[in-house]
LUMNUDO-548589 format. One record per residue: x, y, z of N, C-alpha, C in turn; residue in three letters. Coordinates in steps of 0.2 Angstrom, whole numbers, padded with zeros to 4 digits, always signed. Example, Ala and Ser with C-alpha at 12.3 -4.5 7.8 and 13.67 -1.06 7.14 Angstrom:
<pts>
+0066-0028+0039+0062-0022+0039+0066-0016+0039ala;+0064-0011+0035+0068-0005+0036+0064+0000+0039ser;
</pts>
This chain:
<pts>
+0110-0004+0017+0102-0003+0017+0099-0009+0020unk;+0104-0015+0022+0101-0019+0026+0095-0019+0032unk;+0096-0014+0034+0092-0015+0041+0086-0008+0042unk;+0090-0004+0035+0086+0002+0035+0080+0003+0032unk;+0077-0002+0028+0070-0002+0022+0068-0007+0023unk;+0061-0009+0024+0057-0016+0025+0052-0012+0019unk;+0053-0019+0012+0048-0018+0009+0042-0025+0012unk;+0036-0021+0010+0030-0027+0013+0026-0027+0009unk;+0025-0032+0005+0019-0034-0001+0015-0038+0002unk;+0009-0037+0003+0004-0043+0005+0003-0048-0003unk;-0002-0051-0002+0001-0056-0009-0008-0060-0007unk;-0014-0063-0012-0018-0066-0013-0018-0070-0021unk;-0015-0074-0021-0020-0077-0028-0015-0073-0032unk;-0008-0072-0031-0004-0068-0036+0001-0071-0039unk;+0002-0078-0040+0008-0082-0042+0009-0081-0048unk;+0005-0076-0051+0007-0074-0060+0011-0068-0059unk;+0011-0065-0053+0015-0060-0054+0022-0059-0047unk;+0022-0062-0044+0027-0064-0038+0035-0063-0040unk;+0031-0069-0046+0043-0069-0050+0043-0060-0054unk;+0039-0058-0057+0039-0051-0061+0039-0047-0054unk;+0037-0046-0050+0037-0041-0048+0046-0040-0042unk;+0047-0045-0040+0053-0048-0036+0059-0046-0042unk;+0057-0046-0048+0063-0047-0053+0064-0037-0052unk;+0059-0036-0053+0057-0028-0055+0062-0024-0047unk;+0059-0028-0043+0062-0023-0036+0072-0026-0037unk;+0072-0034-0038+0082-0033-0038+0084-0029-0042unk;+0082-0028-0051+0084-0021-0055+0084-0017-0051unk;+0082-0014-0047+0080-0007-0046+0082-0005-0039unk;+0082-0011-0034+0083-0009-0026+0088-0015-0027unk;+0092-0020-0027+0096-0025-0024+0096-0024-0017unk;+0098-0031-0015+0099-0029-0008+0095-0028-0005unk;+0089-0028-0004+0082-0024-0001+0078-0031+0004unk;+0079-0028+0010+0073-0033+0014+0065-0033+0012unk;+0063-0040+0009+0055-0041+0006+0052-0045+0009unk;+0046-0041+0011+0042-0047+0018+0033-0046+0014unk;+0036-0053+0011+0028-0056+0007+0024-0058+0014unk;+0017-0055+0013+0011-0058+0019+0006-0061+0014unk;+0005-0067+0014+0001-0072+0010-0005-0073+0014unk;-0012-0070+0011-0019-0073+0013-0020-0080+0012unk;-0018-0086+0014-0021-0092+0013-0019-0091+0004unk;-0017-0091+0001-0017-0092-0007-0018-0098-0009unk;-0020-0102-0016-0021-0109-0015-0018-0109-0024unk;-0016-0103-0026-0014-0106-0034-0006-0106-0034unk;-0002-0107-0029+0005-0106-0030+0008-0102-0025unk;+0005-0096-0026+0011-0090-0023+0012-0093-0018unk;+0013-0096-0012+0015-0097-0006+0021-0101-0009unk;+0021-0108-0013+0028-0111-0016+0033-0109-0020unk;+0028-0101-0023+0035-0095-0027+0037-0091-0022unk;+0035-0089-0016+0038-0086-0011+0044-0090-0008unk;+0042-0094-0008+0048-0100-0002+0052-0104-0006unk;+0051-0100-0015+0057-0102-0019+0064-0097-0018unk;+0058-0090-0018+0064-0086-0018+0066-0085-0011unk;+0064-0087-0006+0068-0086+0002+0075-0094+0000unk;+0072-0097-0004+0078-0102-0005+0086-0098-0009unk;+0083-0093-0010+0089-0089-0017+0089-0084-0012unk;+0085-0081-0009+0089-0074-0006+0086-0074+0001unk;+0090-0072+0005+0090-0074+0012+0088-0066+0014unk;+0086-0061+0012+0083-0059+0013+0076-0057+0010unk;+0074-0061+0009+0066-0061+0006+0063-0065+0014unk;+0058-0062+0016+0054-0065+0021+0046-0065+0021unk;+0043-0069+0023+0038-0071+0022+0032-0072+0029unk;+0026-0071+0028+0021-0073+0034+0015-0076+0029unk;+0015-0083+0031+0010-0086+0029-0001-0086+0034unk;-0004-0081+0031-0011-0081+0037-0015-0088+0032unk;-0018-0091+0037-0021-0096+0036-0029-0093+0029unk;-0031-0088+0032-0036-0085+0026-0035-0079+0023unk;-0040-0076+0021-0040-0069+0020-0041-0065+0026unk;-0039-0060+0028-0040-0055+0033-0040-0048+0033unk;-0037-0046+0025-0040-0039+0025-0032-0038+0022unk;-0033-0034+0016-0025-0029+0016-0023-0026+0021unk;-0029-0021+0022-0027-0016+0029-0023-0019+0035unk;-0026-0026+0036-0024-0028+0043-0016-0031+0038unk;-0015-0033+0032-0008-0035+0030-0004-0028+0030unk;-0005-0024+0029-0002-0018+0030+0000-0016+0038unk;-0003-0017+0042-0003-0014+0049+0003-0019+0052unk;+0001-0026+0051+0006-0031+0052+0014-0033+0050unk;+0014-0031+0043+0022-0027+0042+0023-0021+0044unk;+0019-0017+0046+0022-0010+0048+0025-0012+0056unk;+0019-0015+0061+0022-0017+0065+0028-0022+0066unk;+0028-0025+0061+0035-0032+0064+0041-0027+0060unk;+0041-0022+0057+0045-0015+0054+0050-0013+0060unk;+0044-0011+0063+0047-0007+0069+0048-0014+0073unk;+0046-0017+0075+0047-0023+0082+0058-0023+0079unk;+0059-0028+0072+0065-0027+0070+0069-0020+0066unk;+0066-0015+0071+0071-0007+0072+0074-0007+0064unk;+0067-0008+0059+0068-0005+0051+0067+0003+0053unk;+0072+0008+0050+0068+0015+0051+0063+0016+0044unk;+0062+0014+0040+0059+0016+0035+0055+0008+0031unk;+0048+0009+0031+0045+0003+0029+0040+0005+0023unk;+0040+0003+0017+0039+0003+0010+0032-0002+0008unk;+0025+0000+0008+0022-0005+0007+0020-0004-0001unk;+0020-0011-0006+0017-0007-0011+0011-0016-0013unk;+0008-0014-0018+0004-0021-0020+0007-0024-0027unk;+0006-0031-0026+0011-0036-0030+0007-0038-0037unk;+0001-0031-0036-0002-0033-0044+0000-0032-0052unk;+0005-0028-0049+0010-0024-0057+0010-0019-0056unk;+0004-0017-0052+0001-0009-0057+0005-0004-0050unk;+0009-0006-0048+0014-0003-0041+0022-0004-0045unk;+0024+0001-0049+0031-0001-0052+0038+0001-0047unk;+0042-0002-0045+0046-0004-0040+0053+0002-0040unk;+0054+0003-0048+0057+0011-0050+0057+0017-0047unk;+0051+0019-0041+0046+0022-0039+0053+0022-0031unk;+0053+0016-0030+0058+0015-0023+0061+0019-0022unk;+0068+0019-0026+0071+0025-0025+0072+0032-0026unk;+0067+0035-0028+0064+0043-0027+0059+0044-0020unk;+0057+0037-0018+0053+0040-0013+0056+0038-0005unk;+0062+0035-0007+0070+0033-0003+0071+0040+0000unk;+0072+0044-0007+0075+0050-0005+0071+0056-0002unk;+0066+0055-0006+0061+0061-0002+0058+0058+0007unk;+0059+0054+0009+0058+0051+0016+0060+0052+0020unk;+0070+0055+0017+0072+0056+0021+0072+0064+0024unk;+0066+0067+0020+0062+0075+0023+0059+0075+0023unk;+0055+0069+0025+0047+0070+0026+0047+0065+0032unk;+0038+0063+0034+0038+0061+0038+0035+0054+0035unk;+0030+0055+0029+0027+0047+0025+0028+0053+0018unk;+0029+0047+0011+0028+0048+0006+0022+0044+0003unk;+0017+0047-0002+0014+0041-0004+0015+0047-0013unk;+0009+0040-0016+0009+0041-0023+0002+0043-0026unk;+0004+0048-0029-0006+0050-0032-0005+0050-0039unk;-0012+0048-0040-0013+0046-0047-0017+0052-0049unk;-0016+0055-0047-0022+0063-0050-0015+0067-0052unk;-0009+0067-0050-0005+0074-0052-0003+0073-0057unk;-0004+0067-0062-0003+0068-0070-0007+0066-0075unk;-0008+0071-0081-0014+0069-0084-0012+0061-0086unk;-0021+0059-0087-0020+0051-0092-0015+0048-0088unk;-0016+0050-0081-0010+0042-0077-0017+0037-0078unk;-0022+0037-0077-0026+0030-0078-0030+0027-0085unk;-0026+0030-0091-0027+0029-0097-0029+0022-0099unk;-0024+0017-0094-0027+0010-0098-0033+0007-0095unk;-0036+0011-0088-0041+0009-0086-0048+0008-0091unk;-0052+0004-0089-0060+0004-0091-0063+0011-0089unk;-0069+0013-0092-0072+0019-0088-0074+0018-0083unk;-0079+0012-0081-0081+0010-0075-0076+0011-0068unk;-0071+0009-0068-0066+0009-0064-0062+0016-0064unk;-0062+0019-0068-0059+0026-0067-0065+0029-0065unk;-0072+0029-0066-0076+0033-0063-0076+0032-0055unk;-0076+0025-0052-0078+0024-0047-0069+0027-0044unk;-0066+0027-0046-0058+0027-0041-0061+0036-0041unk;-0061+0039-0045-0062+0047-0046-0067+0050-0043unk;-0072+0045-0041-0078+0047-0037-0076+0046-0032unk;-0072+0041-0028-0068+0040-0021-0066+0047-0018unk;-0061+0049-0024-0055+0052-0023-0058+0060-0019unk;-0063+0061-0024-0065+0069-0023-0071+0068-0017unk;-0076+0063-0017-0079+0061-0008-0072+0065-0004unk;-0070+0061-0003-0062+0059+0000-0061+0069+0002unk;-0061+0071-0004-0058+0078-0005-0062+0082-0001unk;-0068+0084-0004-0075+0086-0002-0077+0084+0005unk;-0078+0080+0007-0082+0077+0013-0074+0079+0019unk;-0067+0076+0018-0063+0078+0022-0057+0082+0024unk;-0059+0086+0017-0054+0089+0015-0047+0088+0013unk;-0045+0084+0010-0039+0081+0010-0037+0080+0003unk;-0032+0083-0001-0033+0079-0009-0026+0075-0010unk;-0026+0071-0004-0019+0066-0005-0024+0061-0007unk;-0021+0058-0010-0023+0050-0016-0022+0047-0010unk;-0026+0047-0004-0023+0042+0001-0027+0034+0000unk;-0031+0034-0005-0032+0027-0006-0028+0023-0009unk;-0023+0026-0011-0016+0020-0013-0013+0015-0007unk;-0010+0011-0009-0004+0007-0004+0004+0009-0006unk;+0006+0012-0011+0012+0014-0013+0013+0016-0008unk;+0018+0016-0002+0020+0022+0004+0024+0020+0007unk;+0028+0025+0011+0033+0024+0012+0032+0028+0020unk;+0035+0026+0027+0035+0030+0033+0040+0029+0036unk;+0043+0035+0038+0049+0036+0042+0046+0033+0050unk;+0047+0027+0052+0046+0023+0060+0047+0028+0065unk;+0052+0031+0066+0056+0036+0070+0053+0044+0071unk;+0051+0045+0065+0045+0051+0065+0039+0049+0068unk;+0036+0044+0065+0030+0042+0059+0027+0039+0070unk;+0022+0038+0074+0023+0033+0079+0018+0031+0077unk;+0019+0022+0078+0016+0018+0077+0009+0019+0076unk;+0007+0021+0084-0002+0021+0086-0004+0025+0082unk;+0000+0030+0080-0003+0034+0074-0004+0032+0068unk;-0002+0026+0066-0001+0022+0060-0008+0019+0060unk;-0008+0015+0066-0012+0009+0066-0018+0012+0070unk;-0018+0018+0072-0026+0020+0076-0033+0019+0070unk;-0035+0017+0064-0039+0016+0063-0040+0010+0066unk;-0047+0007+0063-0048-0003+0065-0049-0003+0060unk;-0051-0002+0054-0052-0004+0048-0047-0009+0046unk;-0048-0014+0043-0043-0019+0040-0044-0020+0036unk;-0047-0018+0029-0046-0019+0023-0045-0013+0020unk;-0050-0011+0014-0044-0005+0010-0047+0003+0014unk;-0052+0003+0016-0054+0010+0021-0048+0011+0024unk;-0042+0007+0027-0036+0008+0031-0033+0012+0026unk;-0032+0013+0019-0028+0018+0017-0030+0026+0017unk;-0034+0027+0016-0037+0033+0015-0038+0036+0023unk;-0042+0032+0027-0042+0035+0035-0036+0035+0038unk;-0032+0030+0035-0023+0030+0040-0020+0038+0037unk;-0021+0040+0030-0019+0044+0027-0020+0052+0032unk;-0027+0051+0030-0030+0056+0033-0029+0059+0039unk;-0029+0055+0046-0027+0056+0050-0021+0057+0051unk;-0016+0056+0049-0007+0057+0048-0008+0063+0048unk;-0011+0065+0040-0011+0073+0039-0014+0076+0044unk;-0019+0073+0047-0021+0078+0053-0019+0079+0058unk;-0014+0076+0063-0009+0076+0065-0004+0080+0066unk;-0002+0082+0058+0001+0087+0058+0009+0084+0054unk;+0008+0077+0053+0015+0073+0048+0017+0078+0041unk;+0023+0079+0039+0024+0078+0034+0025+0075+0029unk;+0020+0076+0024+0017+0070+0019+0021+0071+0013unk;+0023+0067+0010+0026+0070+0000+0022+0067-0004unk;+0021+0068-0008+0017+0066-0015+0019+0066-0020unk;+0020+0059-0025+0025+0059-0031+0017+0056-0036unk;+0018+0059-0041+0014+0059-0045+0017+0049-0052unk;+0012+0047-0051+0012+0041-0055+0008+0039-0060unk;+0010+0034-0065+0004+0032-0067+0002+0023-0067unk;-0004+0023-0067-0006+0016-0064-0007+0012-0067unk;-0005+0008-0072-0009+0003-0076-0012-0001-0076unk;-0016-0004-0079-0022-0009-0079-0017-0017-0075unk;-0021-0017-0072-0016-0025-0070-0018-0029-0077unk;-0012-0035-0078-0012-0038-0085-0012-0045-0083unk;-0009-0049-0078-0010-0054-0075-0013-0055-0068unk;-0021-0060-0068-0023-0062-0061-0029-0058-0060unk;-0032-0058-0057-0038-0052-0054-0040-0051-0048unk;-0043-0044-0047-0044-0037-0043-0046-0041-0037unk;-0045-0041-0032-0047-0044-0026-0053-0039-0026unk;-0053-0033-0027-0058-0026-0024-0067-0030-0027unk;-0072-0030-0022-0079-0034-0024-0083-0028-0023unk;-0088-0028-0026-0094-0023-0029-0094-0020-0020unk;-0096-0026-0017-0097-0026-0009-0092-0022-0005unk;-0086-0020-0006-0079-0018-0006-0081-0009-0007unk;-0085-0009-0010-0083-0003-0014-0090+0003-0009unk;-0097-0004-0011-0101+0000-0007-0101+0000+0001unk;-0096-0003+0004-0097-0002+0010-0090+0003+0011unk;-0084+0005+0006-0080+0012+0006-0084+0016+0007unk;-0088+0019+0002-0093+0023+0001-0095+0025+0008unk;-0102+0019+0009-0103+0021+0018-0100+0022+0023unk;-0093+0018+0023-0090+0019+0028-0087+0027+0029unk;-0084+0030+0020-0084+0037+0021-0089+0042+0024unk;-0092+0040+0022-0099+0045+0026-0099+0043+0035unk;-0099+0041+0035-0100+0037+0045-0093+0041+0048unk;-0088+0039+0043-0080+0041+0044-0082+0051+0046unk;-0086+0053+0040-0086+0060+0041-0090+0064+0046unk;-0096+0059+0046-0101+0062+0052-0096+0061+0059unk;-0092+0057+0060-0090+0054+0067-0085+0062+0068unk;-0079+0062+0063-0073+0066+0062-0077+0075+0063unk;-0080+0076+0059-0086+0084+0058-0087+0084+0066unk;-0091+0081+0068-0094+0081+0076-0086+0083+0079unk;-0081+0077+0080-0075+0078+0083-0073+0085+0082unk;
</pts>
């Protein structure tokens, strides 16, 4: 599996969960090529990543000077994926609430489909430990998302997985969006396309160490960007 699976975590401000979540992927995936992209972190994570590049020589790492967006931390391992002829690249977030058990069923299903990801709507009470406020705003996402583009893939996730050799790049990376609007648009268009997408049903819980990157400001410019996203895509 050396050359065949590039997992890629982007990482902010996460050194309370870097060793937990590295422990969770060797139980579960050993072996596994892991490429941390670190936004400028300033509480540690950058000297817990380059602890474990000391212990496993397959753990890899890109240090950006600041913040620059999930989205563009996603597009960036997907491309250096393909540059080093990984055929399948696995992005998940390194906040807990992405459990690494997950790897291996969605290994398998990749290998008859074209992208896998994870939705939080195919099981009741998967967002049970959430606050209400947060479960109403992700739920109000999801069915915009539905209603305005038709789609009921939870493509607001990061949990996913693409076959390189199916999957082409440009198609990957054709939105511009570089923060979280890249999940959902990236999704969206895939499916439109005409990709074979699979959906494994998860449940997500409350992160328990560190806090949410996602800012009120985050949220209201998703909103309008979906609307601008729909008006633009209807017309097309």
């Amino acid at each position: 599996m050396s050359k065949e699976l590039l997992l890629v975590i982007p990482t902010l401000n996460e050194f309370g969960n870097i060793q937990k979540i590295y422990k969770k992927i060797q139980k579960n995936t050993p072996n596994i090529n892991i490429l941390f992209i670190d936004d400028g972190s300033k509480d540690g994570s950058q000297e817990t990543i380059l602890s474990l590049k000391k212990k496993n020589k397959k753990v890899h790492y890109i240090f950006r000077p600041k913040k620059m967006g999930i989205g563009s931390a996603h597009k960036q391992g997907i491309k250096l994926a393909k540059k080093k002829n990984f055929q399948y690249v696995c992005t998940m977030d390194c906040d807990g609430t992405h459990d690494p058990m997950h790897i291996r069923m969605m290994l398998k299903l990749i290998k008859v489909n074209d992208m896998v990801i994870t939705n939080r709507f195919l099981k009741k009470n998967s967002l049970k430990d959430w606050d209400l406020k947060r479960k109403i705003i992700t739920k109000l996402r999801y069915y915009l998302v539905w209603i305005l583009l038709g789609t009921k893939l939870d493509g607001s996730g990061g949990f996913r997985f693409y076959d390189l050799k199916k999957v082409k790049l440009q198609d990957i990376l054709v939105t511009k969006d570089n923060n979280y609007n890249f999940f959902w648009q990236s999704a969206f268009l895939l499916e439109k396309k005409g990709y074979k997408i699979a959906e494994i049903p998860i449940n997500l819980p409350n992160r328990v160490t560190g806090s949410s990157k996602m800012k009120v400001s985050d949220i209201i410019s998703g909103v309008l960007n979906l609307f601008k996203f729909f008006i633009i895509h209807k017309i097309l």
